[in-house]
C-alpha positions as CSV (number, residue, x, y, z in Angstrom):
1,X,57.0,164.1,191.4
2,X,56.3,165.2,194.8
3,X,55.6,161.6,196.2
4,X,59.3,160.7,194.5
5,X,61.0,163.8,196.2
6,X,59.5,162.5,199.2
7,X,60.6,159.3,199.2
8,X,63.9,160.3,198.3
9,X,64.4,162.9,200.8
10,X,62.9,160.4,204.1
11,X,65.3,157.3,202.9
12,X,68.5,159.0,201.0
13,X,68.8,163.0,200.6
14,X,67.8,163.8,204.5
15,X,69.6,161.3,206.4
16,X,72.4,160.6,204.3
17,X,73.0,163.4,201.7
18,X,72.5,167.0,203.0
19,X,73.1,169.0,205.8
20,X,70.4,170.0,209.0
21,X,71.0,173.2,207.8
22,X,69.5,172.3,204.3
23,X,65.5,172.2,204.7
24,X,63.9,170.2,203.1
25,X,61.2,172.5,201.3
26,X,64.7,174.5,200.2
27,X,64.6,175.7,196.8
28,X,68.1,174.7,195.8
29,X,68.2,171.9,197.7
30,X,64.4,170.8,195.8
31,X,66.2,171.7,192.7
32,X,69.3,169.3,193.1
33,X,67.2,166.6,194.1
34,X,65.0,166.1,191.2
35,X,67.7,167.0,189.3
36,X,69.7,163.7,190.9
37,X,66.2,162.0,190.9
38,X,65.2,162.6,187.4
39,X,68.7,161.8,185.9
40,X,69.2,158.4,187.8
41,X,65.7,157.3,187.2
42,X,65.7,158.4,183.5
43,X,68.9,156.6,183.2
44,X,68.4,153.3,185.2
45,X,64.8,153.1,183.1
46,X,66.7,153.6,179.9
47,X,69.4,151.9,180.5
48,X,67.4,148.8,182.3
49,X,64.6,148.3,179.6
50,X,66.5,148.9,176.6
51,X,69.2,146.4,177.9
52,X,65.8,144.0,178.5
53,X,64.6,144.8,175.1
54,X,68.0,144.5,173.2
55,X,68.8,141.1,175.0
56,X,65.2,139.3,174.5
57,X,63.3,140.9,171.9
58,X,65.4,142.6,169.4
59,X,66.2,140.4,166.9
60,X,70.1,140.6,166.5
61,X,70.7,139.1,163.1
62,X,69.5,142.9,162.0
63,X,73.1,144.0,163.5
64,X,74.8,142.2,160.3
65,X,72.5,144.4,158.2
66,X,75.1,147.0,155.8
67,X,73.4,149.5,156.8
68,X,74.4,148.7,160.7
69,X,77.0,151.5,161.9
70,X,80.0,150.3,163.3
71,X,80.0,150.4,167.4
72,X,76.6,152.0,166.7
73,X,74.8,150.5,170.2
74,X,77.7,152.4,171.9
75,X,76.9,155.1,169.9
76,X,73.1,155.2,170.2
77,X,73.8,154.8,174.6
78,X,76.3,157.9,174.4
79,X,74.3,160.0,172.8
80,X,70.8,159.3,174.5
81,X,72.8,159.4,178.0
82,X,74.1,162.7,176.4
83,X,70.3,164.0,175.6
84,X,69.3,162.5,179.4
85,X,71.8,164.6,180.5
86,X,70.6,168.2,178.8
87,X,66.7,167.1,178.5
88,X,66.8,166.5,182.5
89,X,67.1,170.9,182.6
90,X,63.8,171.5,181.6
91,X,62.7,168.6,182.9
92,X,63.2,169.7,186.2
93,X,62.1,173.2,185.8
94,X,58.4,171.3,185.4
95,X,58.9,169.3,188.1
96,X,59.7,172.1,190.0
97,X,56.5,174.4,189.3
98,X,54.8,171.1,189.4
99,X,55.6,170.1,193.6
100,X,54.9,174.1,194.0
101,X,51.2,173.5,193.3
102,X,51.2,175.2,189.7
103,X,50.3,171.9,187.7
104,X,45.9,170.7,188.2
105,X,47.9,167.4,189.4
106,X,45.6,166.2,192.2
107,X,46.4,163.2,195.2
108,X,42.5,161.8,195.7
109,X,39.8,160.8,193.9
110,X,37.6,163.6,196.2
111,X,39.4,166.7,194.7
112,X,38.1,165.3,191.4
113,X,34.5,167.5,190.7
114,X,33.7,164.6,188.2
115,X,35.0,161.4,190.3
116,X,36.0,158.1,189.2
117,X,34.5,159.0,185.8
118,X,37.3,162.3,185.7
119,X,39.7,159.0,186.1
120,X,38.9,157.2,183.0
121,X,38.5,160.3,181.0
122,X,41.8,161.9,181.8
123,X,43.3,158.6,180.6
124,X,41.9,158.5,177.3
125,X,42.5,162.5,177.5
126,X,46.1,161.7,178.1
127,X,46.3,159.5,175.9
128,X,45.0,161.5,172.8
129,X,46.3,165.0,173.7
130,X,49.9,163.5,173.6
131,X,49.6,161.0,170.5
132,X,48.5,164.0,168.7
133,X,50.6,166.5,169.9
134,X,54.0,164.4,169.7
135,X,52.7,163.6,166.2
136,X,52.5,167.1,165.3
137,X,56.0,167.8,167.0
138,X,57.6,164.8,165.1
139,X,56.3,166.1,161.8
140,X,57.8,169.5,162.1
141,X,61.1,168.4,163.0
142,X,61.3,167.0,159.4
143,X,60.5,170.2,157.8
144,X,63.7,171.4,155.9
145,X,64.5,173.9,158.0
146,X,64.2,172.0,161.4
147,X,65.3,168.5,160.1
148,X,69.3,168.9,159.8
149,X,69.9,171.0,163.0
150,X,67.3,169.0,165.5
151,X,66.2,166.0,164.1
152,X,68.8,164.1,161.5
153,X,70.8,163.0,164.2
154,X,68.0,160.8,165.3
155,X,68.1,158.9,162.1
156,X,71.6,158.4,161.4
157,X,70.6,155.0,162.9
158,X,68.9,153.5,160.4
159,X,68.4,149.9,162.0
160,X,68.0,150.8,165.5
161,X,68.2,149.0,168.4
162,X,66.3,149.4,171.7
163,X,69.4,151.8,172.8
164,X,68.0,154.1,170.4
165,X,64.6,154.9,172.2
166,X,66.3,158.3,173.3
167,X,69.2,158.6,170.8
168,X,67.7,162.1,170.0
169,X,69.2,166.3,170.1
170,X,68.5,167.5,173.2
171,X,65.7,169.9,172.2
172,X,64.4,167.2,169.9
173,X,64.0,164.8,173.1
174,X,62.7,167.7,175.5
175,X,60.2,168.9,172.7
176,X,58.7,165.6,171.5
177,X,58.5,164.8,176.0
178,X,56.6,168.2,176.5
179,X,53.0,166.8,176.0
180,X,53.2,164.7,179.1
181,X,54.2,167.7,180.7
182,X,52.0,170.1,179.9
183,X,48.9,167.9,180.1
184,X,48.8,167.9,183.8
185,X,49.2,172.0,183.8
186,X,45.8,171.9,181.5
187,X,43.7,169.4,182.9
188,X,42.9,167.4,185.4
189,X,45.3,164.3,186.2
190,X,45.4,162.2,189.4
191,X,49.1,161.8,190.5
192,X,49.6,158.1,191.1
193,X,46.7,156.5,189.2
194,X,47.4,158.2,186.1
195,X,50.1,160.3,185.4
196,X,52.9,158.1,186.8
197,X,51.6,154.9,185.2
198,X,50.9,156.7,182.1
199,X,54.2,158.1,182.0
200,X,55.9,155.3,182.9
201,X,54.1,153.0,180.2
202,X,54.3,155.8,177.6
């Protein structure tokens, strides 16, 4: 996220958005700016690919299906721009330890002790430590106790659309996002090459 704050602070936040008297390596100010960076971008991304998926791969005769709430694609973009919204705390909070040098997040291929091979294996690290652990999140928010207060709102859609990819409760959302969090504070992950495409594909 550090590349992103970069960017954003060279082309947008420094010229155009805060003070001199604001530096850029500012706590607060840091804070704001993912803040506004992780909002808009989580937004724009939702709000551009579900609109993509919904328009030319969903098939739309499922939207006369009884079970098809009334309004509900307005319903499923409030609530997962509600969930953004409240997720984008937390969110942040990583990011923040993350740009501080707390995450094993690393630029070049050199700071790697295992090289190009550390590459391909902290892809198919990635990719298994998340699976499994958003599987296991998943599954306990259907146990009875968990289901009602996190998780049922989720499925009160029971024909989604593409809108509903983050129709979730906050805490829901946050907790079934932590694994791509927290992988880069346990191992090894190469900023560009892995964890933004990753993340991004994911």
């Amino acid at each position: 996220m550090d590349r992103v704050l970069d960017i954003a602070d060279s082309y947008i936040f420094t010229p155009y958005v805060y003070p001199a008297s604001w530096p850029e390596n500012g706590a607060l100010r840091q804070i704001i700016s993912l803040w506004l960076v992780t909002n808009l971008g989580a937004v724009l991304i939702y709000l551009g690919l579900g609109a993509l998926s919904f328009y030319y791969v969903f098939d739309h005769k499922l939207m006369k299906h009884p079970q098809f709430i009334k309004n509900q694609v307005r319903k499923e973009i409030e609530l997962s721009t509600s969930s953004i919204f409240w997720m984008s705390f937390p969110t942040v909070a990583l990011f923040f330890l993350e740009i501080h040098g707390h995450s094993k997040l690393y630029d070049s291929i050199s700071e790697s002790s295992l090289g190009w091979s550390g590459l391909f294996l902290s892809i198919a690290g990635f990719l298994f430590f998340t699976d499994m652990c958003i599987y296991w999140i998943h599954r306990s928010m259907h146990h009875r106790n968990i289901y009602k207060h996190l998780h049922k709102q989720h499925h009160i859609f029971k024909i989604p659309t593409p809108f509903a990819s983050h129709a979730f409760h906050p805490v829901d959302g946050f907790l079934q996002s932590l694994p791509y969090h927290v992988y880069g504070f346990i191992f090894p992950l190469h900023k560009v090459g892995v964890c933004l495409t990753l993340y991004k594909i994911i």
